[in-house]
C-alpha positions in Angstrom: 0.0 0.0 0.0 1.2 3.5 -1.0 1.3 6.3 1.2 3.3 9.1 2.2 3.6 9.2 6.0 2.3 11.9 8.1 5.4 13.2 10.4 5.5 11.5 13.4 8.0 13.0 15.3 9.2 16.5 16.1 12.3 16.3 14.6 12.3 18.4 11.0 15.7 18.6 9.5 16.9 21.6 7.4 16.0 20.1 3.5 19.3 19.7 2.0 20.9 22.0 -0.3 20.6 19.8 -3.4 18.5 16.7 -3.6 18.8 14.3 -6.7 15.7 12.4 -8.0 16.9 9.4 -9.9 16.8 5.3 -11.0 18.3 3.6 -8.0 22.0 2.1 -8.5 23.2 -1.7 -7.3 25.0 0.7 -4.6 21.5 2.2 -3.3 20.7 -1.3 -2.1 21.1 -1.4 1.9 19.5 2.3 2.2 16.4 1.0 -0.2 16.2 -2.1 1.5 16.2 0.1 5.1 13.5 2.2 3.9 11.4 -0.4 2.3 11.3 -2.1 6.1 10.5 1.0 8.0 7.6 1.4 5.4 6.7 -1.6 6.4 6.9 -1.1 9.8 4.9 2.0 9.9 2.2 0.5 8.3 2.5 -2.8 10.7 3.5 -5.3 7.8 5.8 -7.4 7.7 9.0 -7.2 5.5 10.2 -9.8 4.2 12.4 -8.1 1.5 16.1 -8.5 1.6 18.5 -7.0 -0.8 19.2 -10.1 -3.0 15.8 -9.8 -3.3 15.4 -6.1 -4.2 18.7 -6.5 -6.5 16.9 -9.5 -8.3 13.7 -7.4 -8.9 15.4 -4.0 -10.4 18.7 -5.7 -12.1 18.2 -9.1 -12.9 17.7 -10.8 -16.0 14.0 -10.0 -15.8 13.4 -6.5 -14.1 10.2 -6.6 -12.5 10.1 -3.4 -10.8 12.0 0.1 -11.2 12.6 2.4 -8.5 13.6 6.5 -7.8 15.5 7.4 -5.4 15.9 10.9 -3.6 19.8 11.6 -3.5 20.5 14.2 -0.6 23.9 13.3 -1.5 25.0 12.2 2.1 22.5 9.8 1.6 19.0 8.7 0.4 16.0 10.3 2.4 13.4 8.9 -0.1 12.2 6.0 -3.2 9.4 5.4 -5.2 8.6 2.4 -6.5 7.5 1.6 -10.1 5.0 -1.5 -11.3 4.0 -1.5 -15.3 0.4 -2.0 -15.4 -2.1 -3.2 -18.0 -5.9 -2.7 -19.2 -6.2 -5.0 -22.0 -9.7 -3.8 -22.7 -8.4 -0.2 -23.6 -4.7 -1.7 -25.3 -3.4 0.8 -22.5 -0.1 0.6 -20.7 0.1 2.4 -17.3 2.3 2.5 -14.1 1.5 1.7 -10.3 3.4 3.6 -8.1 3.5 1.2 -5.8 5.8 2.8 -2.6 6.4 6.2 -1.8 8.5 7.2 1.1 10.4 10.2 2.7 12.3 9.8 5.4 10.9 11.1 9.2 12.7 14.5 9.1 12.6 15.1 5.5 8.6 14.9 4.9 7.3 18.3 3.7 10.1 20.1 2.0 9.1 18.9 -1.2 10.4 15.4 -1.6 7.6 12.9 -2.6 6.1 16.1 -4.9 9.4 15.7 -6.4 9.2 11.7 -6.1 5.8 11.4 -8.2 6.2 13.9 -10.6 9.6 12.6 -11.9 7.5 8.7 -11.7 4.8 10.7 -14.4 7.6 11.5 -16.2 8.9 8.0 -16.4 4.9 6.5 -17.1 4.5 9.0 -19.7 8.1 8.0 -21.4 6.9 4.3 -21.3 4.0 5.1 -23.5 1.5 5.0 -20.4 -2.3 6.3 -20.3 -1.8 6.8 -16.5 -0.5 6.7 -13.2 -2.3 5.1 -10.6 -1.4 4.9 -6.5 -3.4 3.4 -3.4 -4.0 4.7 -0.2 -5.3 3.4 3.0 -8.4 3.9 3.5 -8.2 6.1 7.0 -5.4 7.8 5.6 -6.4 11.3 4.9 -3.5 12.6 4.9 -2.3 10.9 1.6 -5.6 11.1 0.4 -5.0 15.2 0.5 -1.2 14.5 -1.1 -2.6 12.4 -3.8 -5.3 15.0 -4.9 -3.2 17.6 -4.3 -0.5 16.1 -7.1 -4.2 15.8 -9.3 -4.6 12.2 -8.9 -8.4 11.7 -8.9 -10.5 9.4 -6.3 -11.2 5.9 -8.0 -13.9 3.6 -5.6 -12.4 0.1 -5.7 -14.8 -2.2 -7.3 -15.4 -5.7 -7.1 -13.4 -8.1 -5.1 -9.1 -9.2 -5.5 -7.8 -12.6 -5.2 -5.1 -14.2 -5.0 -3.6 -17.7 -4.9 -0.2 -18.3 -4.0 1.9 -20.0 -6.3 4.7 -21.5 -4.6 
């Protein structure tokens, strides 16, 4: 689930001089891996992602997933996450951003804004119709991001499986 956190501490750092949005390196591993498990952990999931994992999934023989990363240049303080999507009805390609995070202390300066816009930039390069993010459903907070960055309210229809395949 996608959401970008509400602060939650009182700690607010100075937003760094310069910060880079781009494609996560091999190198960028152990900080993506870090912040994939304390999205996890805010939302009270479970990670089970490691980095052999995470290095399989955006460099391996068959890239599943692409990710951004925010570069303060001491270090990352953000990543989105990238999923191709499909409506074979319409013959329309489109992108899930599946993860967005900031780091506590860098949230509102800027960063995710930055995050999704350069992820719309991607989508539209790939030839994609759209762009398309979840939310909790309590979480008003993203809800207000989300519109904010002119993503429109889409009422989930119908019911998701799954069946698990190993």
């Amino acid at each position: 689930m996608t959401a970008p956190l509400i602060d939650d501490s009182d700690i607010i750092l100075p937003r760094p001089a310069v910060v880079t949005i781009r494609a996560a390196k091999r190198h960028d591993l152990p900080e993506l891996s870090e912040m994939i498990a304390l999205l996890a952990a805010h939302h009270n999931d479970a990670a089970a992602m490691t980095s052999d994992t995470l290095e399989r999934d955006l460099f391996g023989d068959v890239p599943w997933i692409s990710a951004l990363v925010a570069d303060s240049g001491s270090g990352l303080i953000g990543y989105a996450i990238l999923v191709p999507l499909y409506r074979a009805q319409e013959g329309q390609r489109g992108m899930d951003l599946h993860h967005l995070f900031v780091r506590d202390g860098h949230r509102g300066h800027g960063i995710g804004q930055h995050l999704v816009t350069r992820a719309r930039d991607i989508a539209r390069t790939a030839g994609c119709g759209y762009l398309s993010v979840s939310a909790a459903t309590g979480n008003s907070a993203a809800h207000r991001f989300y519109e904010q960055m002119d993503f429109k309210p889409r009422p989930v229809t119908g019911m998701r499986y799954t069946q698990a395949l190993g």
